[in-house]
C-alpha positions in Angstrom: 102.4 -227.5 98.6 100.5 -230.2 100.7 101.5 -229.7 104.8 100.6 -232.7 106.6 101.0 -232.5 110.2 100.5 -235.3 113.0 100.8 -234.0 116.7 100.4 -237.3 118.8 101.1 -237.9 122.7 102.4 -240.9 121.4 106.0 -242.0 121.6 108.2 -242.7 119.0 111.6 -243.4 118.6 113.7 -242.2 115.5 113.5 -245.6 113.2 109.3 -245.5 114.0 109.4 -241.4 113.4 111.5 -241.7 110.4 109.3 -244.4 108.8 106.2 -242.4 109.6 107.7 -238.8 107.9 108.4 -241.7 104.7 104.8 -243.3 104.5 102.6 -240.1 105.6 104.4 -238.1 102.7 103.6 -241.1 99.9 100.1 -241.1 101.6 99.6 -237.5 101.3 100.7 -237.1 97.8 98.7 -239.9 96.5 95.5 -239.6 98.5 95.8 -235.7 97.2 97.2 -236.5 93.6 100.0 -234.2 94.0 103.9 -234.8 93.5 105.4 -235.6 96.4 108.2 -233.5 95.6 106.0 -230.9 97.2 105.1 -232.7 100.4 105.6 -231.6 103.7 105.2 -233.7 107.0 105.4 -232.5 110.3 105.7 -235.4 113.4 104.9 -233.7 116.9 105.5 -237.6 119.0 105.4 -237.3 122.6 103.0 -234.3 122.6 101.3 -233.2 126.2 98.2 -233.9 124.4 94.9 -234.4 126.2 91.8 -235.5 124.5 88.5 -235.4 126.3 90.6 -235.2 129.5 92.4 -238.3 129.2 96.2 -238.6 128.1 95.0 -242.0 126.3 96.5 -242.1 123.0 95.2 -239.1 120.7 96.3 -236.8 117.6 95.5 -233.4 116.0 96.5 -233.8 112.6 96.3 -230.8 110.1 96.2 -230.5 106.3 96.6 -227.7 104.6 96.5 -227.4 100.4 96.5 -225.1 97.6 93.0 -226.1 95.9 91.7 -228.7 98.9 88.7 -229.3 97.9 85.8 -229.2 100.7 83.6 -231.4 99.2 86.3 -234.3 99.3 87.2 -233.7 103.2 84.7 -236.4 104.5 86.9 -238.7 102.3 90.0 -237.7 103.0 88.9 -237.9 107.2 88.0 -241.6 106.6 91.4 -241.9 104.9 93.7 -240.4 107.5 92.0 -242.1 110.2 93.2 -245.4 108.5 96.1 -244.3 108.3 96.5 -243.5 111.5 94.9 -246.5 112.9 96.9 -248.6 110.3 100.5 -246.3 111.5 100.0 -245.9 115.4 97.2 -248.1 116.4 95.1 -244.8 117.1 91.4 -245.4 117.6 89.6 -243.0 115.3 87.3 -241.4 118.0 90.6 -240.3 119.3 91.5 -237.6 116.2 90.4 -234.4 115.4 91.2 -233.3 111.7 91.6 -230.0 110.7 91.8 -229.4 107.1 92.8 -226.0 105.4 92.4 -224.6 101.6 95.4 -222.7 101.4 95.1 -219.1 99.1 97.6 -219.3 96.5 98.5 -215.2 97.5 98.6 -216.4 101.0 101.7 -219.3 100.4 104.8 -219.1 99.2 108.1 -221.5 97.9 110.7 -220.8 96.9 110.6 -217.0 97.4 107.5 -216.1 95.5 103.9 -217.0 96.0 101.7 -219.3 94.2 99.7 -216.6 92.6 
């Protein structure tokens, strides 16, 4: 149920996009405690991204959760931005993080909501 997305105006070619899908969705299930049979990841490489209006290197990243709990999202910030910095050598002044608690009612698998 965890979506992890990373939308970069970085390039990547498919080995370095395929190895980043792999580690983000072990991240993201361990950092949230959750299987990672329910991961998802999202890569957006090559972006037309524009950050404080310079096309120096820059991501949005978004995740979204059943249950995220708010009081944890200063953790999990510092957390992605190493990850990030560790992954693609982003700086983390260059990252905006938007974090979402997903209603069970409002998300579905498998033909059926969570609630």
């Amino acid at each position: 149920m965890p979506y992890f997305a990373i939308q970069t105006n970085q390039e990547l070619n498919e080995t370095e996009r395929a190895d980043l899908l792999q580690s983000a969705s072990a991240f993201v299930a361990e950092m949230l405690g959750k299987s990672e049979a329910y991961v998802m990841v999202a890569i957006d490489a090559g972006a037309a991204l524009s950050f404080g209006g310079s096309r120096a290197p820059s991501a949005l990243v978004t995740l979204r959760s059943i249950g995220l709990p708010v009081e944890q999202c200063t953790e999990y910030a510092a957390r992605i931005s190493q990850f990030l910095e560790t992954s693609l050598h982003l700086p983390r002044d260059r990252v905006f993080i938007d974090f979402a608690d997903l209603q069970r009612d409002r998300f579905a698998w498998n033909g059926k909501t969570f609630a």
